[in-house]
N, C-alpha and C positions, 0 to 999 in steps of 0.2 A: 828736632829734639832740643833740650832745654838745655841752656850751655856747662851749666853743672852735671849734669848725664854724660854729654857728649865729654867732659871732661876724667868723667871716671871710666867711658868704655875704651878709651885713645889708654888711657895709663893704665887700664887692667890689662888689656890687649898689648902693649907693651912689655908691661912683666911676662906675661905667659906665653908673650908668641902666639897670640889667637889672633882669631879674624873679627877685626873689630863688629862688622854683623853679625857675629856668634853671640859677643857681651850684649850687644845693643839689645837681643831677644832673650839672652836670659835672665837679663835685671828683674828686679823683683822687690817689691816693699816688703821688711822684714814683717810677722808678725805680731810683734811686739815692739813701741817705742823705743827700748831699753836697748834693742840689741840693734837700729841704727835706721837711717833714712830709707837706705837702698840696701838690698843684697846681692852677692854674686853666688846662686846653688853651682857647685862646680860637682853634683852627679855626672851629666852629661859628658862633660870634658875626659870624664876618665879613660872612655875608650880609648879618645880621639892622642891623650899626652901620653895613657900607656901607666898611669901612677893613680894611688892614693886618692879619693876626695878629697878629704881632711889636709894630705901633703900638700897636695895642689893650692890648696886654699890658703897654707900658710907660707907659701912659696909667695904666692901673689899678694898678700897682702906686708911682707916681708920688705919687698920690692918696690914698694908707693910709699914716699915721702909726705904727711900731710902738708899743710900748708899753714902758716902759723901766722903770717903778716896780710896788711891791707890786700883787697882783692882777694886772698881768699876763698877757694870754694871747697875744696876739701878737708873737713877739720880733725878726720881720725879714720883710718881704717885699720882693722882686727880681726881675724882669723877667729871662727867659731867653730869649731869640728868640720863638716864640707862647705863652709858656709863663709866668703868674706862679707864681712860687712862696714859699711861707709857709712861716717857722719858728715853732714854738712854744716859750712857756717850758716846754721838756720836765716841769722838778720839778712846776712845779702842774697839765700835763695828766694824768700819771702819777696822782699821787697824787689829783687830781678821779674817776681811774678808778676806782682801787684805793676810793674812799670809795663809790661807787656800787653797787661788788660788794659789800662788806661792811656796808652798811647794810640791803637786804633779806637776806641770806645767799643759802639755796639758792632764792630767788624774784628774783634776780636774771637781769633777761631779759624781766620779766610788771610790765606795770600794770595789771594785770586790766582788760584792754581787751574782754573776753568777758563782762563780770560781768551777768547779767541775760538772758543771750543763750543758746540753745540749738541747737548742732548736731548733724545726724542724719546719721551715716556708714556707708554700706554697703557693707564690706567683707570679702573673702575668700570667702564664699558659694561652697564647691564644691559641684560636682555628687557627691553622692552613690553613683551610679551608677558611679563612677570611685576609684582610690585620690589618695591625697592626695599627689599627686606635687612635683617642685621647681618645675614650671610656675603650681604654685598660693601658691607663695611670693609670689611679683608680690603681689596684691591683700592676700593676709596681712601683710607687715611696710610697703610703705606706706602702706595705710590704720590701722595702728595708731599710724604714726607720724604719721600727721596726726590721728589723736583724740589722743595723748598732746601735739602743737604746740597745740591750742586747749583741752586741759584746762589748760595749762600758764599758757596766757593767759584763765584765768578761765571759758572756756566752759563751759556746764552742755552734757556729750556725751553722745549715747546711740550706745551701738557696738552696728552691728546684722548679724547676717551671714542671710542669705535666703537658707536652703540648698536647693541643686538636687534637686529631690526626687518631681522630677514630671516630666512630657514627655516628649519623643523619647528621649530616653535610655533612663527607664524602661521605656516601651515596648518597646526593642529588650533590654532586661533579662530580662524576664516572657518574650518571644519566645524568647531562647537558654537560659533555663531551661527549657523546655516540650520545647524540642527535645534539650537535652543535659546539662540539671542531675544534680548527683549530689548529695542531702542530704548525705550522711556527707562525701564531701569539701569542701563550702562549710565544714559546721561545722567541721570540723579547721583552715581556714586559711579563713576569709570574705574576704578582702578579695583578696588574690591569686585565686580562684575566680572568682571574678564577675566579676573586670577582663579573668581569662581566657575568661570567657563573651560579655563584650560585644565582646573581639576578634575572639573566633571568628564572631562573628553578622555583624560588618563584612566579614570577609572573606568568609564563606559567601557573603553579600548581593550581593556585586560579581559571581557567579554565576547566585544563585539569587533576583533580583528581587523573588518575591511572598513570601520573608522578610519584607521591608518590608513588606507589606500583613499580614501575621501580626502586626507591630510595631504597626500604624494600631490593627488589633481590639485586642490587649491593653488599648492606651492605653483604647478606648472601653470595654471590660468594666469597667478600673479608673474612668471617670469615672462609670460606670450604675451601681455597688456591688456587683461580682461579690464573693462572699465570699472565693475562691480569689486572685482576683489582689491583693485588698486584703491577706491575708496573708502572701503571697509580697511585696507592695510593704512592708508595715511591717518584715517582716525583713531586708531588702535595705537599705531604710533607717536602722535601727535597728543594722544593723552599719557601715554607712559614718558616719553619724553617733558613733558610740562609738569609731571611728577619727579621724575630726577631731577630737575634744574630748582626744584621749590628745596627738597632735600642737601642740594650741595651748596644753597644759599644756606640754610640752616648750619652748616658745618664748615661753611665759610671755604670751600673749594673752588676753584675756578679752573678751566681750560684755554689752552691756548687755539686748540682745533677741535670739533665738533661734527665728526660722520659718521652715518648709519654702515651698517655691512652693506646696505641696497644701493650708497654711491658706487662701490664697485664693482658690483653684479651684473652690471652692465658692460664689465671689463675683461669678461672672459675671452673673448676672441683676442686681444693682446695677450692676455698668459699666454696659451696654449700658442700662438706663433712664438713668442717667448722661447721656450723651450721645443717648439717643434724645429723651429731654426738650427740650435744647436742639436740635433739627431737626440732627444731623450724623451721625447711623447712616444707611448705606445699605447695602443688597443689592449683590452684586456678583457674581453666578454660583455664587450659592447660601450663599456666605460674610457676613458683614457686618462691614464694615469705615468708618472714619472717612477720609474723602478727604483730600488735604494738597496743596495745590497747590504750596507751595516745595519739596516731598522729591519725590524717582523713584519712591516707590511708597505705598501709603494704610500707613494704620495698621489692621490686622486686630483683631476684638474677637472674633470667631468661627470657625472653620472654617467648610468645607462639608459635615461629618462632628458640628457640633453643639457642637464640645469648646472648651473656651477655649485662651488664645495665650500664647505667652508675654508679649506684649504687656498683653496684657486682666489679667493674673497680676498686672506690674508695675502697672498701673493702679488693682490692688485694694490694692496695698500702700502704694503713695504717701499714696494717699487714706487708706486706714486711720491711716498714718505721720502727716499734719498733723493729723488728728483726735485723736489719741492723744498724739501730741508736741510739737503748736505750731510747730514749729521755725521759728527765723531763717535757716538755713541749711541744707539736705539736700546731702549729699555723694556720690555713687555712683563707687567706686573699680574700676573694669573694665577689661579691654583695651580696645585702641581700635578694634577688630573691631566693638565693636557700639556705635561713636558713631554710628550712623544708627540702629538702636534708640532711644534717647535723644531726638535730636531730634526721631523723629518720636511719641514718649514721650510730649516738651515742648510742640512742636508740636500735639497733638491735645488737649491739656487749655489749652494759652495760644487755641486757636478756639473754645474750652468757655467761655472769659472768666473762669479759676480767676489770681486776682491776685495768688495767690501762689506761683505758678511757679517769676518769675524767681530765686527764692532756691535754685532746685535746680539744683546742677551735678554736670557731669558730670568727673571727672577721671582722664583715660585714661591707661595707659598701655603700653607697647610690648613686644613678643612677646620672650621667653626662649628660646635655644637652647643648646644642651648640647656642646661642643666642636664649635661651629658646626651641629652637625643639628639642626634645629624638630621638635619634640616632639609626635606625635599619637598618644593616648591608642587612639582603632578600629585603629592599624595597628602597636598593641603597642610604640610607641615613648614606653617613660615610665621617666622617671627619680624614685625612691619618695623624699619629702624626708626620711622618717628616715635613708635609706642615705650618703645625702649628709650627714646630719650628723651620722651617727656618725663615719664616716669624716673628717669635717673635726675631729672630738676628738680623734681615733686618731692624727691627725697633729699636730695641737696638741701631745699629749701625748709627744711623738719630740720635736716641737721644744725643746721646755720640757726635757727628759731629758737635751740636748745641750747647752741653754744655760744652764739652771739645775738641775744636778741637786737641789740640794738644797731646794729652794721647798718649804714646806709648805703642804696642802692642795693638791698638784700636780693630782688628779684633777680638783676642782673647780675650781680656774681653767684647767685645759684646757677643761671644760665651757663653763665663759663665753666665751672665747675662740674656741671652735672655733662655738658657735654665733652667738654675737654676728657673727663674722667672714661667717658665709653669709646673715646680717641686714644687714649693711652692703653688701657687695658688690651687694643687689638697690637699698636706697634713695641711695644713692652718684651712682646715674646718673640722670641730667635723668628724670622720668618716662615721657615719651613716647616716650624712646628705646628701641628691641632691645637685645637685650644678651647675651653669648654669657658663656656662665659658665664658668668653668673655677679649680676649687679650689684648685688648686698658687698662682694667683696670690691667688685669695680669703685665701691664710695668708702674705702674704709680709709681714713684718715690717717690711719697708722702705718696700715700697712704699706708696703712697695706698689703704691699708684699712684694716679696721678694726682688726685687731692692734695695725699705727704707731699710732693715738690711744690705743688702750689704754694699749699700751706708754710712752708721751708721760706719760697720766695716772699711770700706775705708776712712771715716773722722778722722777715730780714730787712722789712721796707720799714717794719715799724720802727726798729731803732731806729733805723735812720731818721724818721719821722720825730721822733723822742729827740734825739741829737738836736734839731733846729735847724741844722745848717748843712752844704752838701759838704761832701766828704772830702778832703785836704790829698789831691795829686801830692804833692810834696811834701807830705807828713813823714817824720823818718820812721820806719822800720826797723830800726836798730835794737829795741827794747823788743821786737817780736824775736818768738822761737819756742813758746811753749810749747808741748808734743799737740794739742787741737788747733792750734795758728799753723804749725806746718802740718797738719795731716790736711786743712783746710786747705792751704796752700799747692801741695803737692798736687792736690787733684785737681785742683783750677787749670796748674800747667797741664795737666792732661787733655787738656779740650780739646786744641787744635788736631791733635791728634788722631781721635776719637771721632771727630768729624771728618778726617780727610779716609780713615778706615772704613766708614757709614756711606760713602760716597764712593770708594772704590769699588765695595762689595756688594754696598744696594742694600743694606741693613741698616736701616732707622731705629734697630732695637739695641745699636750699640751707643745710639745718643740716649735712650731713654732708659737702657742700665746704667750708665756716667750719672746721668742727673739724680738719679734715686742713689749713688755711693755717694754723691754731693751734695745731697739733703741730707743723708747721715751724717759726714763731715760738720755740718753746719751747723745741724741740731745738736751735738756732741760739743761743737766748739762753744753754743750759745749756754749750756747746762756746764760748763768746767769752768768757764772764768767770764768773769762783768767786760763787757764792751762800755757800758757807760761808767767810766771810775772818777766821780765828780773831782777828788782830791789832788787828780793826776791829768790833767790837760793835752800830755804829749801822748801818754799810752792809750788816754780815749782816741786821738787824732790818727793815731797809728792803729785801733783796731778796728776805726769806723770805716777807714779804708779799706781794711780785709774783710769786713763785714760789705759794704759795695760795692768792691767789685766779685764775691761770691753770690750776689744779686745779680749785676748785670748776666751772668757768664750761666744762674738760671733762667733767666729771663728768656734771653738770649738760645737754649736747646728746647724753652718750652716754645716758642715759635719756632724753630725747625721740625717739630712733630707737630706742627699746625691746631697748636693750643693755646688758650689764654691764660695771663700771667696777672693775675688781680693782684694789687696792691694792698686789699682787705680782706680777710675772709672771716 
């Protein structure tokens, strides 16, 4: 925490006899300048001292000497009805800031609090079977932005996506090509073909039943080593595959590990000794499965058909995963459809007595809909995510034509823009939440997207740009302190913060609330007072600093949420 904070929770907790992590979490910015930097709400306290809000507050604020000479950090505190409130010496919090950012430069944010550490995150992993539609965005841009949150803080990462490449799906694959496959048309268009086949096979099925049981055989030809169905499966795959890897070059993702579910399929006879070893396999009507007495239903390791589970799959891969990669932390970035997947995941290896479980979490998050309709792939309703991101450039590229005609290089920062913008719009929102997308607002310049922060960083390059020169480390700070130099200020020092929070919890939407209250700040600061004041040489040197390093430090979380940060727009 920022040594002026840390100096007002030590001296409030002091007066009151509190625990200094009580102040630390109830601090709080006043909501109006007037009434001071920081505040102490002492509602809560009142159970705990037994008195008065209001008393409390003017007990404690009674009790703190400001501080009136050099050094400096406390320059007034005051009792407001339940409320104390603190003023700082603006010039030396500012400039304590401004020395912070530009002492590590672009590692400002990171004390390599990861350093030694290694996490394993598993994210994106479509089913193959399926094209790569905007539903599959979810686990693509926040789990990349939580490997780039703990690469950032030093963690050694391994980005792993476990692609869908096996199971019921494929099954019902092999099933509608048998029935209605055309070679020449697949190869002319593979991925539209196939999406159209597994449609048609879903709808057929709601008819015609023992489809499904067509679907069951295929699976078991391909688990026995039919020669036919393994050819048809590695083509099937091998074009969905060559479609994902075109799309996360588009979005500029990359992995560190790359396996189908069908590498460990072949690994079922180690689960099932796994747990048959320690006495928790049993038979159950032909199946065998690990029982769970806290979950509604076991954990299956086999069918009744012979085949392994998706379960038993995830099993092989964990295992394989701590064998292979140590890890301090394993991540699994899914919808929250299959948080009971997981636990009972977790659940069947923490009854194994495996003690390094509790480092694997599960971090869910919440279902996509498309101008409010929920997207299901068997009933033809899927929205393709290159269509959507052409079309979010195509409109970028209108925008920019209208506001800037003359920008060079318009193509490419429409590019950045329009895609970075359907990037933010997915990690933007609390993870857990739904979330109804809709592009018109995804490009709105104004609003709370990704554009505004661009556009924020892009404002902020141009003075600089305007200035001539880079910006003066040792420019003093002493003439800063107007209430938009520290509301600008104040939220800078928040960063580190805010990123070590985004990385504990697995929430990339607490970096991309920060940067949209830091594109307010900035646009706020740039609309109340001239950063370039030709007249006055010290106070342009002292705000062009505040002005770059409010640059770098967007820069800076629009590459943790795995965006670009144009310098024009």
């Amino acid at each position: 925490m920022n040594p002026f904070l840390e100096e007002i929770v030590e001296k409030t907790a002091a007066a009151g006899g509190l625990d200094p992590s009580t102040v630390r979490g109830l601090l709080a910015v006043p909501p109006e300048e007037s009434m001071g930097d920081y505040a102490l709400p002492c509602f809560v306290l009142a159970k705990e001292l037994r008195r008065n809000p209001a008393q409390i507050a003017a007990d404690v604020a009674a009790r703190i000497e400001p501080e009136t000479g050099p050094g400096g950090r406390i320059a007034a505190v005051a009792a407001s009805g339940p409320y104390v409130n603190f003023s700082l010496h603006r010039p030396a919090f500012i400039g304590h800031t401004l020395d912070e950012i530009a002492a590590p430069g672009r590692e400002y944010g990171t004390r390599g609090q990861g350093a030694g550490r290694t996490v394993a995150i598993d994210f994106s992993s479509p089913n193959l079977a399926r094209p790569f539609s905007i539903a599959h965005l979810r686990s693509t841009a926040i789990g990349h932005a939580i490997y780039r949150i703990h690469e950032f803080l030093g963690w050694g990462c391994v980005g792993i996506n476990h692609l869908g490449d096996y199971g019921a799906n494929f099954g019902q694959l092999l099933a509608a090509y048998a029935a209605w496959g055309d070679d020449e048309r697949i190869l002319a268009d593979p991925i539209r073909e196939l999406v159209g086949l597994y449609v048609r096979f879903n709808r057929e099925a709601e008819e015609h039943p023992e489809l499904r049981d067509r679907a069951r055989d295929c699976l078991r030809a391909l688990a026995a080593g039919d020669d036919e169905m393994i050819r048809l499966w590695r083509w099937f795959s091998e074009e969905g595959r060559k479609e994902a890897e075109r799309i996360y070059g588009i979005l500029g993702v990359r992995f560190d590990e790359t396996l189908g579910e069908s590498h460990y399929a072949g690994r079922l006879d180690d689960v099932i000794a796994f747990f048959e070893e320690r006495g928790l396999a049993e038979e159950s009507e032909g199946a065998l499965i690990v029982p769970l007495e806290d979950q509604p239903a076991p954990l299956m390791l086999r069918t009744s058909n012979g085949t392994s589970t998706y379960h038993s799959r995830d099993l092989a891969a964990l295992l394989y995963r701590h064998r292979r990669h140590g890890f301090d932390k394993m991540v699994y970035v899914t919808d929250k459809r299959q948080s009971l997947h997981f636990e009972q995941l977790f659940g069947a290896l923490r009854r194994a007595g495996v003690d390094w479980i509790d480092r694997c979490e599960h971090a869910p998050f919440g279902l996509m809909s498309f101008r409010g309709r929920a997207l299901a792939t068997r009933k033809g309703e899927v929205i393709i995510l290159e269509e959507v991101l052409d079309k979010a450039i195509a409109l970028t590229e209108g925008i920019i034509a209208d506001k800037n005609p003359d920008l060079a290089g318009a193509a490419e920062v429409a590019r950045q823009v329009g895609i970075s913008a359907v990037v933010f719009a997915d990690v933007n929102n609390r993870r857990t939440r739904d979330i109804n997308f809709s592009l018109e607002e995804v490009l709105n310049f104004d609003g709370e997207t990704g554009p505004y922060v661009q556009y924020t960083h892009a404002r902020y390059c141009s003075i600089l740009r305007r200035h001539g020169r880079p910006a003066d480390p040792a420019a003093d700070t002493g003439r800063l302190g107007e209430d938009g130099e520290m509301r600008l200020a104040r939220k800078l020092s928040e960063f580190p913060g805010v990123v070590e929070s985004a990385a504990e919890e697995n929430e990339p939407s607490y970096v991309a609330g920060y940067l949209l209250e830091l594109a307010t700040a900035a646009n706020k600061l740039y609309n109340e007072v001239p950063v370039l004041v030709d007249e006055d040489e010290e106070l342009t040197a002292a705000r062009v600093r505040l002005v770059d390093g409010a640059r770098g430090v967007l820069r800076t979380g629009l590459d943790l949420l795995g965006m670009s940060a144009p310098e024009e727009m």
